[in-house]
VEXSE-141924 format. One record per residue (C-alpha): residue number from 1; residue in one letter; x, y, z. Coordinates in nm, 3 decimals, padded with zeros to 5 digits, m for minus. Layout:
REM residues N
   seq   type         X         Y         Z
   NUM      A         X         Y         Z
...
This chain:
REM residues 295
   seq   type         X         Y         Z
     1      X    11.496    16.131    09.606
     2      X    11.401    16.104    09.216
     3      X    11.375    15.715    09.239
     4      X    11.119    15.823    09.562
     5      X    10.916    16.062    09.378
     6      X    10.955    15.761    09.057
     7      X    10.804    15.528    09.230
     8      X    10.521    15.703    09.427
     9      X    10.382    15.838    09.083
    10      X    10.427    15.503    08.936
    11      X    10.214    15.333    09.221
    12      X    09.972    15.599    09.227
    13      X    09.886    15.489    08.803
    14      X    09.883    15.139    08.913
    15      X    09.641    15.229    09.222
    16      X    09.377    15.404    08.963
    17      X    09.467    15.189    08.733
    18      X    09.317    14.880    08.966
    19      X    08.966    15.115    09.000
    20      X    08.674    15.070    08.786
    21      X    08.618    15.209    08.468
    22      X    08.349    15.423    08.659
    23      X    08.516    15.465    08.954
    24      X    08.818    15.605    08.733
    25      X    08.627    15.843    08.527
    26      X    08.429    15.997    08.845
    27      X    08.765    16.005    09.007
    28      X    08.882    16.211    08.682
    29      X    08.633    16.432    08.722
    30      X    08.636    16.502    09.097
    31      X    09.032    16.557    09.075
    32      X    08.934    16.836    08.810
    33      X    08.671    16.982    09.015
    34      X    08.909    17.098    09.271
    35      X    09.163    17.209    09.054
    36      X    08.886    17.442    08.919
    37      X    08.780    17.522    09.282
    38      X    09.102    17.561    09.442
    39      X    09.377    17.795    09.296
    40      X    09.691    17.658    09.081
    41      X    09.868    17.750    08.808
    42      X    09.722    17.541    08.567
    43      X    09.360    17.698    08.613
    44      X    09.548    17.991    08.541
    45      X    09.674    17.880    08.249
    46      X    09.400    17.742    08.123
    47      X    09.197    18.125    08.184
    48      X    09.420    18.299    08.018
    49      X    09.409    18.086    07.685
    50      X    09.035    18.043    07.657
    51      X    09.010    18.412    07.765
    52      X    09.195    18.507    07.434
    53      X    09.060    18.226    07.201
    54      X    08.702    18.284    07.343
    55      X    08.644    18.613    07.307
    56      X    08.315    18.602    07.190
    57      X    08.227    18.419    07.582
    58      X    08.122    18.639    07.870
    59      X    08.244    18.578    08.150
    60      X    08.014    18.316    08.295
    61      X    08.003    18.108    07.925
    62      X    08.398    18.124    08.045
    63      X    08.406    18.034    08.399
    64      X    08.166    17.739    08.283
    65      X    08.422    17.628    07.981
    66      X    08.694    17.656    08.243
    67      X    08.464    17.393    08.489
    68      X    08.422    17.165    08.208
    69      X    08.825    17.190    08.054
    70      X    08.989    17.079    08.384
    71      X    08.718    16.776    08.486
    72      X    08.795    16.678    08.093
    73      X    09.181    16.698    08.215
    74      X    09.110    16.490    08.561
    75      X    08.965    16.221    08.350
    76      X    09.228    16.260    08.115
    77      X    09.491    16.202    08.358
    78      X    09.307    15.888    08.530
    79      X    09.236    15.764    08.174
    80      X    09.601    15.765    08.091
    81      X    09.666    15.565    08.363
    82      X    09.476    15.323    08.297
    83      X    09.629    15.343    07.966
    84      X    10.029    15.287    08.107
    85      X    09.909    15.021    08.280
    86      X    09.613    14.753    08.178
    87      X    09.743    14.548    07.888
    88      X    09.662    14.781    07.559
    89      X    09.395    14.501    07.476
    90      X    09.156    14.617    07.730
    91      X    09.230    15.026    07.617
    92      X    09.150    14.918    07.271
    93      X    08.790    14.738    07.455
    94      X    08.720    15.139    07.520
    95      X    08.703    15.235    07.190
    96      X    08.325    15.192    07.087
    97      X    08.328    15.410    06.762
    98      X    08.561    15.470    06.484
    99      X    08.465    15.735    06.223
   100      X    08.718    15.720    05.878
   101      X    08.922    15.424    05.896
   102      X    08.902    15.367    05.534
   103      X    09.133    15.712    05.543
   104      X    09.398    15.522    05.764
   105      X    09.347    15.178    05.550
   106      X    09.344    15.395    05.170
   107      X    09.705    15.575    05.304
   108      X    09.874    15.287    05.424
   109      X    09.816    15.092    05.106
   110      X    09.951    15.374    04.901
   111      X    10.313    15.235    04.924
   112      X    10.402    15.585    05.069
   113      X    10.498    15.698    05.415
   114      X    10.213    15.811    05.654
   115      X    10.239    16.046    05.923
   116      X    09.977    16.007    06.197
   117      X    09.845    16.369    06.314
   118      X    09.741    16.422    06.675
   119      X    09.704    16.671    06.888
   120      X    09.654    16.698    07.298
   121      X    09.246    16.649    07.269
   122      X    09.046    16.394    07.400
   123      X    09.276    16.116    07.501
   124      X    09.573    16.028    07.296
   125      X    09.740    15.744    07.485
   126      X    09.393    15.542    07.442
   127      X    09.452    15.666    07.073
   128      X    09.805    15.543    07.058
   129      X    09.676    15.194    07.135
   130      X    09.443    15.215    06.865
   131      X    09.695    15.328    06.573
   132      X    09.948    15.105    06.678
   133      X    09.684    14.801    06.603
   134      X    09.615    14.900    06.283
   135      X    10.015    14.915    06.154
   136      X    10.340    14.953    06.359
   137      X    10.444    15.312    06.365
   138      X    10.704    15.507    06.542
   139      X    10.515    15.720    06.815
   140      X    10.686    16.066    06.873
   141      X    10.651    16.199    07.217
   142      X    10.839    16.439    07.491
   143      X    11.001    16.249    07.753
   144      X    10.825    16.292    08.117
   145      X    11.081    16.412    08.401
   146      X    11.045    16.115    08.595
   147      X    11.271    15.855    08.460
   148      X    11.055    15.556    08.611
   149      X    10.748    15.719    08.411
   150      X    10.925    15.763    08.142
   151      X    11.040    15.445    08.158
   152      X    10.664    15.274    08.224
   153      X    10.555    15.468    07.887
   154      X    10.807    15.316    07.673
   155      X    10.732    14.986    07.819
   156      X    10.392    15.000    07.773
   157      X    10.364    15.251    07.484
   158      X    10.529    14.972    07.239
   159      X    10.253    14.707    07.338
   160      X    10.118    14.652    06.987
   161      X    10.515    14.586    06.860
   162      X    10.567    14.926    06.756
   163      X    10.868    15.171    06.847
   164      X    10.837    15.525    07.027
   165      X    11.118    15.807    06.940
   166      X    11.153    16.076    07.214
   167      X    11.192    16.443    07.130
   168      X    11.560    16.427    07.045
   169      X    11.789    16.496    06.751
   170      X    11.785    16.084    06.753
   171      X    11.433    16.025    06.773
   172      X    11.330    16.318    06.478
   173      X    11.607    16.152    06.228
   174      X    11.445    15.788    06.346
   175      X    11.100    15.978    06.272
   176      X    11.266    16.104    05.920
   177      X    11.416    15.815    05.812
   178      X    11.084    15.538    05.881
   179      X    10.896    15.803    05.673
   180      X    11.097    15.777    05.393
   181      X    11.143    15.407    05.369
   182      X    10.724    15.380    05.379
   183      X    10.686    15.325    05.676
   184      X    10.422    15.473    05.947
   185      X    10.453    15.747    06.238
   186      X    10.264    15.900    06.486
   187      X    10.344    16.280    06.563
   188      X    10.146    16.522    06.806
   189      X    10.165    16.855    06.615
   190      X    10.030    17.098    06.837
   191      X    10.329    17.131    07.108
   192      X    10.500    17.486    07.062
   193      X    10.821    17.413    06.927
   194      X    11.182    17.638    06.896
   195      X    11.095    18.001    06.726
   196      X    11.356    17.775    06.430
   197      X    11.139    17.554    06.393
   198      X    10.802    17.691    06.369
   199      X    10.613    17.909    06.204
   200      X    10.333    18.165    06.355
   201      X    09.973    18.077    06.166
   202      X    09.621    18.138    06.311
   203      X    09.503    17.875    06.571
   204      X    09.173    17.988    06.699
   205      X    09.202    18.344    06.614
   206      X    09.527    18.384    06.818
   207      X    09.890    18.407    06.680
   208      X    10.015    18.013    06.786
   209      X    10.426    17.952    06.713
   210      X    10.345    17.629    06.497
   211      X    10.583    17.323    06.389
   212      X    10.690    17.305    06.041
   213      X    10.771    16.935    06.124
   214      X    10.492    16.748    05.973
   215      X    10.382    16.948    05.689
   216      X    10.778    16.930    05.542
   217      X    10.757    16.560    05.583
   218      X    10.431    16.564    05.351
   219      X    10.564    16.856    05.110
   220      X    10.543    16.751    04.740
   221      X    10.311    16.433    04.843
   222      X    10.655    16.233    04.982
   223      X    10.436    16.081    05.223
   224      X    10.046    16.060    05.332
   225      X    09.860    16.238    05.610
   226      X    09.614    16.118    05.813
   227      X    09.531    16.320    06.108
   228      X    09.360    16.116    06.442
   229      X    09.173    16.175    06.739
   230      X    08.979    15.978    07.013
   231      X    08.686    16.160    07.129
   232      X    08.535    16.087    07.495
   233      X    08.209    16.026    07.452
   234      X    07.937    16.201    07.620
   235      X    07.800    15.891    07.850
   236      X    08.164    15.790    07.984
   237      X    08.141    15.476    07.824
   238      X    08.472    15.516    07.615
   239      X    08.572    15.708    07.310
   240      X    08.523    15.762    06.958
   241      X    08.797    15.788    06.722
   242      X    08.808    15.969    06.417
   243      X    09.020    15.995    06.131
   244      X    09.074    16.258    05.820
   245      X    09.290    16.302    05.535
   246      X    09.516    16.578    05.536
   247      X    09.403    16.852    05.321
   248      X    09.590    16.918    05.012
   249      X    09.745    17.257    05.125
   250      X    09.947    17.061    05.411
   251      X    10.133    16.929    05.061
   252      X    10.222    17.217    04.947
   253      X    10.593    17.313    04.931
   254      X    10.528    17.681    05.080
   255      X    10.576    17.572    05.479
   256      X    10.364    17.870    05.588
   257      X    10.098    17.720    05.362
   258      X    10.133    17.392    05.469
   259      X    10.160    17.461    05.879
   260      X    09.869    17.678    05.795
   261      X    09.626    17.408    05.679
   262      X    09.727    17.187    05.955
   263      X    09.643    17.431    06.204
   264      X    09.292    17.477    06.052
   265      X    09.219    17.112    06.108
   266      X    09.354    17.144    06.421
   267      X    09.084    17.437    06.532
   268      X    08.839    17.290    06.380
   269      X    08.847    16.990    06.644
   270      X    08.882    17.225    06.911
   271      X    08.604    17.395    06.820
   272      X    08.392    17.093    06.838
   273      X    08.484    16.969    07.133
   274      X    08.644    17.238    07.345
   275      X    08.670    17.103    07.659
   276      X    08.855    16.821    07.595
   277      X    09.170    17.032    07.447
   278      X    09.498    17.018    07.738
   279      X    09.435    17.406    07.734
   280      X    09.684    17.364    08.030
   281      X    09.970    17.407    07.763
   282      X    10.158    17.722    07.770
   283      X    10.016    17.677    07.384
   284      X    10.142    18.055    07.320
   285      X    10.445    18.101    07.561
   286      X    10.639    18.264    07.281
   287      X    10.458    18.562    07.101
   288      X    10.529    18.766    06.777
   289      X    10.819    19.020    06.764
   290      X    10.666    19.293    07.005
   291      X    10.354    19.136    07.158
   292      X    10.350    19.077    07.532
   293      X    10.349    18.759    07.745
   294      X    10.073    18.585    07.848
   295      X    10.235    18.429    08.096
């Protein structure tokens, strides 16, 4: 039955995949539509987070954020798609800006590792294209359930000759050790990790259980920075991608200090462009000693 359910989600990305750019992005949008309309649990999800980092919306500045959020997350899903499948040459055709390279070009010529900073805005498989043709990094990621998706991302996820390292005990010493020998990575950092792991810092107002993962690999300047993001531009056309040095707190040795500053960054992307965040996430499934559930 898994090898079923493999290989009808693997022929449904191929299917959009084979749709036009247009046709994908109004597709996106439509699929988002009725998960806004029609009741699910990520809606839910997605109401209860913006409802407590949001505050400062009424109710209809809310139900409007939530309308925009999940047609952002319909196109990102069709996107990725699109992504898996068309040869990475033609995702790297979509990006029409890039804001910062000189960031990306200044760290990997400083003969230290770099660690790639992402989070789940905009569209990050579009974005893993993009990093992985300017050097060869190891690209961090969670496994999907699916084994034949899973097995379609690392196929297609190592396009530009780079390697990917799941969310194991292997993959973060794989992640460790390229670091350390100069080499380059690519890590989303705003997945909530184990309560050992993390660290709870301020991410948009709101308590968020945060990994201590990437700011111990830059601690004491051992390695460089550079934090990444590709932006869906307004018209549909494509995306812009940005890039931005890692502030110097994210070096410091104090890990609440350091997971702090990342988290700033972090926000401050959100808050740009808040619609395009996966606010899907269980983001704050675990909560400070005493503090209820959200979900």
């Amino acid at each position: 039955m898994e090898k079923i359910k493999g290989a009808l989600v693997v022929g449904a990305l191929r299917l959009v995949a084979a749709l036009p750019w247009s046709v994908v992005q109004r597709l996106g949008a439509a699929i988002g539509w009725l998960m806004w309309k029609l009741p699910n649990s990520s809606r839910e999800v997605v109401r209860i987070n913006q409802a407590r980092c949001f505050p400062e919306l009424d109710a209809a500045e809310r139900e409007a954020l939530l309308g925009r959020t999940l047609k952002d997350l319909g196109k990102t899903f069709t996107e990725s798609a699109c992504a898996w499948i068309w040869p990475a040459e033609k995702s790297l055709a979509l990006v029409k800006e890039v804001e910062g390279l000189e960031v990306l070009e200044a760290a990997l010529a400083s003969g230290k590792g770099v660690v790639g900073i992402t989070s789940h805005l905009g569209n990050w498989e579009v974005l893993n294209h993009f990093y992985c043709n300017q050097c060869k990094p190891i690209i961090f990621y969670r496994p999907p359930k699916q084994k034949a998706v899973d097995e379609l991302l690392q196929q297609q996820r190592v396009q530009m000759g780079n390697r990917v390292a799941p969310s194991t005990k292997e993959g973060i010493l794989s992640v460790i050790k390229e670091v350390r020998r100069g080499g380059a990575v690519g890590i989303p950092a705003d997945p909530e990790p184990s309560e050992g792991s993390g660290i709870f810092v301020p991410f948009l107002g709101v308590q968020a259980l945060t990994s201590k993962f990437v700011p111990s690999m830059l601690a004491g300047h051992k390695a460089v920075g550079v934090f990444l993001h590709a932006i869906r531009l307004d018209d549909g056309s494509g995306f812009k991608v940005i890039l931005e040095a890692a502030p110097e707190e994210m070096y410091s040795k104090d890990p609440e200090v350091g997971v702090a500053a990342m988290s700033r960054v972090l926000e401050s992307y959100v808050r740009r462009w808040p619609s395009q965040y996966m606010w899907s996430m269980k983001r704050f499934k675990k909560r400070p000693a005493g503090e209820p559930r959200w979900y």
